[in-house]
Every structure is written in structure tokens, then in C-alpha cells.
N, C-alpha and C positions, 0 to 999 in steps of 0.2 A: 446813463447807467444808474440804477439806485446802490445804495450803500453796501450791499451786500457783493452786487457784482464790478463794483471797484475793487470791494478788495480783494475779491478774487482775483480781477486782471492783473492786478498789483502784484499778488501771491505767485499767482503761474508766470508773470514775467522773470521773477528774481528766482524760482527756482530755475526755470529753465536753463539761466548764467551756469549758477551751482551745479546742474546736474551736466551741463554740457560745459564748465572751465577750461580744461586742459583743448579740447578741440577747438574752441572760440581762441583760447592766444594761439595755436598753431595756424589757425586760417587767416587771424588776424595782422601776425608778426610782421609780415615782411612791406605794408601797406603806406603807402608812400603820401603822407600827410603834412609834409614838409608845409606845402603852400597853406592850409588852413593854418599851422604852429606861425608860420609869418607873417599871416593874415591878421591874426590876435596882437603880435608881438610889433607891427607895425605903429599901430594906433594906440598904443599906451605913454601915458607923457611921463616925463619926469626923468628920475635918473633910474640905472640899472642899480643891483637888482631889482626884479618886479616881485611881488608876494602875485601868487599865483594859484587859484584852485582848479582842476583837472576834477569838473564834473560827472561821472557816470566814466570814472577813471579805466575802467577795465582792469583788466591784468599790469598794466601800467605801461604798456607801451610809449605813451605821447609823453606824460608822468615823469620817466625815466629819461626824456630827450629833454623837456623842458627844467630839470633840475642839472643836465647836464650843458645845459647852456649859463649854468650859473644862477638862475633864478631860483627863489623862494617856494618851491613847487608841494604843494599840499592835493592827494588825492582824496574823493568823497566816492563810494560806489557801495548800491545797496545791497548787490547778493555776496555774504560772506567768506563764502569759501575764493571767491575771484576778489576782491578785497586783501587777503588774506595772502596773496598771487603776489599782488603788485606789491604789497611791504616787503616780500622777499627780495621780489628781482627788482626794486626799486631803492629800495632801503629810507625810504621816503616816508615821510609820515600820511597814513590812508585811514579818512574817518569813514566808518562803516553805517551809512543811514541811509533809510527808505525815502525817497525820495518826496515819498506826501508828507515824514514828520521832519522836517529838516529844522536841523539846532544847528544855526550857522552865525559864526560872530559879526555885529554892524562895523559896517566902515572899515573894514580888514584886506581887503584886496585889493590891486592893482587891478587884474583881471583872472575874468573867469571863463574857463576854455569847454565850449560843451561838444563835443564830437562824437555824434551818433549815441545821443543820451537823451536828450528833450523829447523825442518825437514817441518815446515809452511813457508819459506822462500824460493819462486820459485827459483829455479834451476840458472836462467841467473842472478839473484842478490844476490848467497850467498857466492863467494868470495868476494865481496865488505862489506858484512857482518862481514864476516871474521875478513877482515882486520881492521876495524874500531874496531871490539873486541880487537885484536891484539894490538891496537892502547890505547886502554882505559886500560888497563894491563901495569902494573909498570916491568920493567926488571927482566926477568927471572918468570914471573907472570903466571898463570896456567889456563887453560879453562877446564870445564867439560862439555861434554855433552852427552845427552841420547836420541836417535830416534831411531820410529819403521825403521828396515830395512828390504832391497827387493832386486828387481834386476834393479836399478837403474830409477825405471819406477816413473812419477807423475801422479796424480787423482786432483779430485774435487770427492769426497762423502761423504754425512752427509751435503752437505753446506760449505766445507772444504777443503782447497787447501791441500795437503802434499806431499813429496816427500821423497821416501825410495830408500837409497842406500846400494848398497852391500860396504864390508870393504876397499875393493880395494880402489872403486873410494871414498868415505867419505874421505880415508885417504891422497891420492893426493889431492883434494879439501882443508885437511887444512891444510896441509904442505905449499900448494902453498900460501897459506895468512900467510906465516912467524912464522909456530909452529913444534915443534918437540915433536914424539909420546911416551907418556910415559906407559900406557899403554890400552889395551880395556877387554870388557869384554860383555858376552850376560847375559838377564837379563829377569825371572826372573830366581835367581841361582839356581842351584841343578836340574834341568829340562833337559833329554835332548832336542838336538839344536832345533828342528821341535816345541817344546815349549816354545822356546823363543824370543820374538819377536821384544826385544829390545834390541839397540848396544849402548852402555856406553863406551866412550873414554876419555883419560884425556891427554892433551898436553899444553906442557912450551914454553911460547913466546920465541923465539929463537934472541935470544939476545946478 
């Protein structure tokens, strides 16, 4: 994409949240992510509490469970008005930034939880993404994430930029921003593969 139609993907992805908020937390609410939250919360070393950021936060559902297990829970989520969701029904402090200009503090995290967030981030700017995760992660510090995958193909539908990768390439992509694969997983469980439509990985800033 040239410059112009980044940022339009960029534009129509974060309005879409906005204009559709209150529908995306009702369809979203009741969504059972337990294993991806212990997936993250497994592989973090040290002692409890964890400083934690809730990448492409939502309305705050995950946000809301991860502060309420007593952790350090900070959400980040670009479209405003759904932003705006989760500080209410979270009471959690949520920084509101687009996801291409990210001001994120070094060395501040335990871990970072990305669930259905990465895969809105065009193709030519998510090793840079990456790496500023990478970057905001304390040594030896843990990424989680969960995206629909494919066969490496991106769209615009619904209004919605996305970008579905096969394991292969996912996994070069975040190696290459400085993490080591701890382990993945399709989701949801117990389905076979033609049923599942989501790829859950967990990796340690390589440190």
C-alpha cells in the first residue's frame, strides 16, 4: 500500500470500532479467552504482580479480568469512543493511541497481551510494531497474541483492514523483531483444524 492508502486502512479500521462500539462489546462479552489470559500469565517469570498491557484493549473485557486477578493491568486501543468503554467498565487506566504512532514507555512490562489486535496492522508496518512491543517489554518479558489466520493474504471487509498469516510466516515476522517462540496454538480448542480459525502464540523477548 502507498502512504495514502495506509492511512486510509488505518482511518476505516478505527472508525469502524467507533461506529460499531456498543455491538462489538455485546457480541463480544460473553467470549471465553480464559486459555489465551493463561497462556500469557503462564510464561511470565518473577513474582506476582505482573505490570501488564492489554494491547487493542477493546471495550475491556480481557482488561477487566486481568486487573481483576490482581495484576498491574494497563489498556492501549486506538478507536476513541471503545477506549473510552473500557475506562468506564474497567476503571483501569486506557491509553488511547493508533497503533502506527505508538508512545510506549521502555522496559515497563512484564507482559503484553495482544488478542485479536495484531492482525489490523498492514503488513509493511508490523515489524516496526513488533519491535516497539519488543521495546516496551522488561528483559525476558512475554508477548501474547491471537489472530485469525490464512494464507498470508490481506483484505479490507466489513470496513476493515486485516491481515491473516500462515504459522510459517507469523513466526519469521516476530522472531525478526527480537522474540523467541515459546509456544502456539489454534483456537477454538477441541475442534478440528478446518474449525479453527485462530492462531494464539506466546514469545519471550529474547534478551
Amino acid at each position: 500500500m502507498n502512504t495514502h492508502e495506509l492511512s486510509q486502512a488505518t482511518h476505516d479500521t478505527i472508525e469502524h470500532y467507533n461506529k460499531n462500539a456498543e455491538d462489538y462489546r455485546e457480541g463480544t462479552r460473553t467470549h471465553d479467552v480464559s486459555q489465551n489470559i493463561n497462556a500469557l500469565l503462564s510464561y511470565i517469570e518473577g513474582n506476582t504482580p505482573f505490570t501488564l498491557l492489554d494491547f487493542g484493549c477493546g471495550p475491556g473485557r480481557d482488561l477487566k479480568t486481568l486487573a481483576g486477578l490482581g495484576h498491574i493491568a494497563v489498556g492501549l486501543e486506538g478507536a476513541a469512543q471503545v477506549a473510552e468503554m473500557a475506562r468506564i467498565d474497567t476503571g483501569c487506566e486506557v491509553w488511547h493511541q493508533n497503533f502506527l504512532n505508538l508512545e510506549l514507555p521502555n522496559a515497563f512490562f512484564d507482559g503484553v497481551y495482544a488478542n485479536a489486535s495484531l492482525f489490523h496492522i498492514p503488513s509493511q508496518k508490523l515489524t516496526q510494531v513488533l519491535q516497539e512491543i519488543n521495546q516496551t517489554l522488561k528483559p525476558r518479558g512475554v508477548l501474547f497474541a491471537s489472530n485469525p489466520h490464512g494464507h498470508n493474504e490481506e483484505s479490507i471487509g466489513s470496513g476493515r483492514y486485516g491481515a491473516y498469516y500462515d504459522i510459517e510466516t507469523w513466526r519469521t515476522l516476530v522472531i525478526a523483531a527480537g522474540f523467541v517462540e515459546l509456544t502456539h496454538y489454534y483456537r477454538p480448542a477441541h475442534l478440528p483444524r478446518n474449525q479453527q480459525p485462530w492462531l494464539a502464540s506466546v514469545w519471550r523477548k529474547n534478551t
